[in-house]
C-alpha positions in Angstrom: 50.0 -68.6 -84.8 48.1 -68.8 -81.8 45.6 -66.0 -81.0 45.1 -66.2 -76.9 43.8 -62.7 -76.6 40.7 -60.5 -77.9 40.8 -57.0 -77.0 37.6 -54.5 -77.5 39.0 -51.3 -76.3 37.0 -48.9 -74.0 34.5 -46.4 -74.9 34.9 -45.3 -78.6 35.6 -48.8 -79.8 35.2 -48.5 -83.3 37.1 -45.2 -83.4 40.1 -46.5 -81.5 40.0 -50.4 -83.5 39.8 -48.3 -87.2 43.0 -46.0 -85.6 44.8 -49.7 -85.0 43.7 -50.2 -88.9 45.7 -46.6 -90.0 48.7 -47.2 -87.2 47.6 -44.2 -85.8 47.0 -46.4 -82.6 50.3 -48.6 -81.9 50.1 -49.1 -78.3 47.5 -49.2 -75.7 47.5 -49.7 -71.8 45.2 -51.3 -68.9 45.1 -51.4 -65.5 47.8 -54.3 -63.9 45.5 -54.4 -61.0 43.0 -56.5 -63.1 45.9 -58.5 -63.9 47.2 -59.0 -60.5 43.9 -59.9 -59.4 43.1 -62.5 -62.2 40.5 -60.2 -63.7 42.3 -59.9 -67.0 44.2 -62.5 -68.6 48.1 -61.8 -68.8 49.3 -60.6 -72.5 52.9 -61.5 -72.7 55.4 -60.4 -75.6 55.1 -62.1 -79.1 51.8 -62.8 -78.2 48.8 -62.6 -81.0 45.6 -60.9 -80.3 42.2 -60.4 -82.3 41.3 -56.7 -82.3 37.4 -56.8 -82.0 35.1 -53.7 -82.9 31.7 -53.2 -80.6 30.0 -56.1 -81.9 32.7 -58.5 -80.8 33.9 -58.7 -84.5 37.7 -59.1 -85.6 38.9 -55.7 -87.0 42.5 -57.2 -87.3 45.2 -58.9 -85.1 48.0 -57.4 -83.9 51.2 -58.9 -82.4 52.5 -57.6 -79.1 56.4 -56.0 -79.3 56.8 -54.7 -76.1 55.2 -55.0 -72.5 56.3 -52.6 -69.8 54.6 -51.6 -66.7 54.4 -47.8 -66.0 52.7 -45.7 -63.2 49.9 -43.5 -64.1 51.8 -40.4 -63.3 55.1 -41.6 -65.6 53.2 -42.2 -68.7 54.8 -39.9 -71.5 54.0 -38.0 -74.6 55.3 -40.4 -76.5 53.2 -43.5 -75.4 49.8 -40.9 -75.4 50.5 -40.5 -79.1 51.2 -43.7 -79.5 48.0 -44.9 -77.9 46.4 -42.6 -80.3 44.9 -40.3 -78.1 47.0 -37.0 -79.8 49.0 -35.8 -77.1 49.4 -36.1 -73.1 46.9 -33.8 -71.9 44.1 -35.5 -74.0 45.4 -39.1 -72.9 45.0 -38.2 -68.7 42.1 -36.7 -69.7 40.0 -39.8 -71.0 42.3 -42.3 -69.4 41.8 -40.7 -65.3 37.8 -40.9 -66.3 38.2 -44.4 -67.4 40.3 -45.9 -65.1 38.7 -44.2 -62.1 35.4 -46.3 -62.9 37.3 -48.9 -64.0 39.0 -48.8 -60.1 35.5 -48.1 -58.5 34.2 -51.7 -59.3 37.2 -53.1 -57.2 36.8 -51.0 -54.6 40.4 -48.8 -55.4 41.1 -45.1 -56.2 43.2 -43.6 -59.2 46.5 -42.4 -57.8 49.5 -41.1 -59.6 51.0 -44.6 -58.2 48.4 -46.7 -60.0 50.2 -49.0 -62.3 49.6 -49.9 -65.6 50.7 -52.5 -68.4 51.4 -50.8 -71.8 51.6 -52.5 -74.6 53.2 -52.0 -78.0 51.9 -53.7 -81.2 51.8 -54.4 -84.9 49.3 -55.3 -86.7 50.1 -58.5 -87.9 46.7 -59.5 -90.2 43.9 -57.5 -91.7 41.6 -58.1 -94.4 39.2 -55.5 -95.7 37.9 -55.5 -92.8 38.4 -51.5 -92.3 35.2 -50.6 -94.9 33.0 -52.4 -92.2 33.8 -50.0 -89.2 
């Protein structure tokens, strides 16, 4: 097993990388602009990755299922609960804040056309590593 990612998710990452730990967190998206323009190194199915918390620590790794690319204004209930976030209105909520200064520092706006790359995952290894967070 080759891990040839390390994800440290946005803003609450501690919360978000212990909700990976309880699979209440099974997916997560980013912005395919940062892919396209070789800011973000491109995940691809099967593909490990270390989960870090905010001190750049492995929480666990996961193994990526499923890659699809969806426009902002297509994203479903389904994937908001499956990114952990509870439901849909809660997910545009913190996601249209994060990606719009996410967007800002490459000189692009949030539109309902803004794609994204979601990705689906299991957690594939984790020690005790859940009492730390």
């Amino acid at each position: 097993m080759e891990i040839k990612h390390k994800i440290q998710f946005g803003t609450t990452t501690d919360k978000l990388a212990k909700k990976v730990l309880t699979k209440e967190k099974i997916a997560t998206s980013s912005l395919y602009d940062y892919y396209c323009m070789n800011l973000k190194e491109t995940i691809k199915e099967n593909e490990y990755a270390s989960i870090l918390d905010s001190h750049g620590r492995e929480v666990c790794i996961i193994q990526i299922n499923k890659i699809e690319i969806v426009e902002f204004q297509n994203i479903t209930e389904e994937f908001a609960i499956a990114e952990g976030d509870g439901n849909l209105e809660n997910w545009l909520r913190i996601h249209t804040e994060y990606y719009s200064l996410l967007l800002e520092k490459i000189g692009k706006k949030l539109t309902g056309e803004t794609k994204l790359l979601c990705e689906w995952f299991k957690v594939y290894q984790s020690e005790e590593k859940e009492k730390a967070l």
